[in-house]
C-alpha positions in Angstrom: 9.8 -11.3 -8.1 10.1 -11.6 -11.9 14.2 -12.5 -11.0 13.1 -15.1 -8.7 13.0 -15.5 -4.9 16.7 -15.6 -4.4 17.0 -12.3 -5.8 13.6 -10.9 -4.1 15.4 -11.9 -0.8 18.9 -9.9 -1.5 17.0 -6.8 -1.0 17.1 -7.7 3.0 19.8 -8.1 5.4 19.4 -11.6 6.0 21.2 -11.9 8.9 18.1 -12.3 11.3 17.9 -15.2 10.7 21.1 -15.8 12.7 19.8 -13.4 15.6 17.1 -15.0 17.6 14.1 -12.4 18.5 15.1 -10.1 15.6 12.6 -9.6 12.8 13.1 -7.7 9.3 10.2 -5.5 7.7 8.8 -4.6 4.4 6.2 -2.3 3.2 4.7 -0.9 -0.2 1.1 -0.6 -1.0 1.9 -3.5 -4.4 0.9 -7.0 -2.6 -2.7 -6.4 -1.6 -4.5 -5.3 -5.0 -2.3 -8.5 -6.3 -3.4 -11.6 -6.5 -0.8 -13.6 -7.5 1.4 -11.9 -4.8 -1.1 -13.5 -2.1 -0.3 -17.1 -3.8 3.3 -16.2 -3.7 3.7 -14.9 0.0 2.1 -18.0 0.9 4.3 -20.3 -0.9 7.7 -18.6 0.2 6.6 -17.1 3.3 3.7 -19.4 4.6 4.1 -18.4 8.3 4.2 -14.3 7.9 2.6 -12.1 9.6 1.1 -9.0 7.3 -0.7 -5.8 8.1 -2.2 -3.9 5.6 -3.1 -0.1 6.5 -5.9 0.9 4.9 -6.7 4.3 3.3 -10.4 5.9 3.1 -10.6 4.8 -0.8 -12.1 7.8 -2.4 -8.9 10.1 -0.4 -6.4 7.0 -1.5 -7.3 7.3 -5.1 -7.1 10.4 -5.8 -3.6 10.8 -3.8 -2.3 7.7 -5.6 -3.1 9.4 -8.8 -1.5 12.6 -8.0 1.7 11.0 -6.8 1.7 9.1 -10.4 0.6 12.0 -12.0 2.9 14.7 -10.8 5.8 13.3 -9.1 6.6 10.2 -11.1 6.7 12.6 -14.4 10.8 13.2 -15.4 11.6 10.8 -12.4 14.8 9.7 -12.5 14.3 6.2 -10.8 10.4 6.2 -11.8 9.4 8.0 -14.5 8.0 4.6 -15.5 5.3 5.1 -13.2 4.2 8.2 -14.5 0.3 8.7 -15.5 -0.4 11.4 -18.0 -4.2 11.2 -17.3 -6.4 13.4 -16.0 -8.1 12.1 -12.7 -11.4 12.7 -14.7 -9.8 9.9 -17.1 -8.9 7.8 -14.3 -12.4 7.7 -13.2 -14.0 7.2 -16.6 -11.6 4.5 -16.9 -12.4 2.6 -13.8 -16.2 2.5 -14.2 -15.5 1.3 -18.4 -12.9 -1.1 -17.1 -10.2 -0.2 -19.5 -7.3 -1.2 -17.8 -6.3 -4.8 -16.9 -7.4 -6.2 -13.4 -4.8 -5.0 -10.6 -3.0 -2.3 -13.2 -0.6 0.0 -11.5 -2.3 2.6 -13.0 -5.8 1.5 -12.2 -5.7 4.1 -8.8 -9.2 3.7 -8.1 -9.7 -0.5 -8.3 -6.6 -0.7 -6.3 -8.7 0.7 -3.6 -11.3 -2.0 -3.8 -10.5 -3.5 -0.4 -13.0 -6.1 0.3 -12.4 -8.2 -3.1 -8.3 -7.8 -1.7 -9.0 -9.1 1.8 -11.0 -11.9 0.8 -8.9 -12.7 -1.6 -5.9 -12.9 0.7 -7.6 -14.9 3.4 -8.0 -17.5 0.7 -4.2 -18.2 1.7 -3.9 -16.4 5.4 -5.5 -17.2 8.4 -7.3 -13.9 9.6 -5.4 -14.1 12.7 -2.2 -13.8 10.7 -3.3 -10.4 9.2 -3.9 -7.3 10.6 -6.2 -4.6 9.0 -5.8 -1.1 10.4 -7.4 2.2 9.7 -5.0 5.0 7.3 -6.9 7.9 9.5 -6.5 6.4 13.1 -2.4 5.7 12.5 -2.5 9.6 11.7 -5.2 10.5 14.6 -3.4 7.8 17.7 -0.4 7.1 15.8 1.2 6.0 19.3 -1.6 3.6 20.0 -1.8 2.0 16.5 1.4 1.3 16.5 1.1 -0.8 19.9 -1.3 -2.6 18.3 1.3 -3.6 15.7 3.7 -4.4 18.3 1.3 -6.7 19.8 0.1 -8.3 16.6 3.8 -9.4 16.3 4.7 -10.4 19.5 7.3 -7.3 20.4 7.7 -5.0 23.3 6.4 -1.7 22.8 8.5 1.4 22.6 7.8 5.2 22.3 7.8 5.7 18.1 10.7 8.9 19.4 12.9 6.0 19.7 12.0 5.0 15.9 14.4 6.5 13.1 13.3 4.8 9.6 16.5 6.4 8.4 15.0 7.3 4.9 13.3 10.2 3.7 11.1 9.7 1.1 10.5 11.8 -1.9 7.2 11.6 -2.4 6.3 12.3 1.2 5.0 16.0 0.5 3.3 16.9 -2.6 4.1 20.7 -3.3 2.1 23.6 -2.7 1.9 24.1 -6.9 0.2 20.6 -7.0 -3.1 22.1 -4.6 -5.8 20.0 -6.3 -8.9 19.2 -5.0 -11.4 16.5 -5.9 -14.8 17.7 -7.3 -18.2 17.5 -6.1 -19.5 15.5 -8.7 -15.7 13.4 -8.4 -16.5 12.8 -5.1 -20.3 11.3 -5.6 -18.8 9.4 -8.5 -16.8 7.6 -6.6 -18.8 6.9 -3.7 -21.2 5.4 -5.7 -18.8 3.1 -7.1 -16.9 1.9 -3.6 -20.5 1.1 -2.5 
């Protein structure tokens, strides 16, 4: 967004708007811990429709991390990204509040959901945003995803008819990377999304 609008809008073939009934997508986990993204979707995009899936927080942190941790390192494209911390200093982090509000590398506070909603129903109308469950996607992925196509106004289809056409890198964390989350990491961090 930093490049302005214009640019923002280059990354999307544009040409819907030409086609009437078509629609064109985007998705990253960046907007809802952001604040001043809610002001901006609002300002260029007042009539959107968004969906945010969200993750158990406790399971999201802790993957989040990893992903920064270990597959981010000697990136090529985002090696920027990378977080050299342990997810013990991630936690002692969040509860001292050492990193600025929304960081990228804050992993736990971006999983604050209720401060994020609220926030972005300051600018959306609830009925303009759906909120759906990480773990039933995964469990009725089929069903979930009719309830997107609903939200949005389109016919449903079967998601074997659905090719994304990109496979992502970070989609399987290698068997070398087998970490688990503590105990006392676990109670932590309960305590703290309570």
């Amino acid at each position: 967004y930093a490049k302005g609008i214009f640019q923002y809008h280059l990354n999307f073939d544009l040409s819907f708007r030409f086609k009437k009934g078509q629609m064109t997508f985007e998705a990253t986990p960046d907007y809802l811990p952001d604040f001043e993204a809610h002001k901006r979707i609002k300002k260029h995009l007042p009539d959107i429709k968004l969906i945010a899936i969200l993750r158990e927080p406790v399971s999201r942190s802790f993957s989040a991390w990893k992903m920064h941790h270990f597959l981010f390192k000697d990136h090529p494209k985002y090696s920027d990204l990378y977080d050299a911390r342990t997810f013990d200093q991630v936690i002692q982090d969040a509860l001292e509040k050492k990193l600025p509000p929304r960081s990228k590398f804050d992993h736990i506070a971006r999983s604050k959901y209720g401060e994020q909603l609220e926030n972005l129903y300051k600018y959306f109308d609830k009925k303009k945003v759906l909120v759906l469950d990480y773990e039933e996607l995964e469990r009725n992925p089929q069903e979930t995803m009719n309830r997107i196509y609903s939200f949005l106004g389109l016919s449903g289809f079967s998601l074997e008819e659905v090719n994304t056409g990109e496979e992502r890198f970070w989609s399987n964390i290698s068997q070398e990377k087998e970490i688990r989350l503590s105990d006392d990491q676990i109670k932590v961090l309960k305590k703290y999304f309570s």
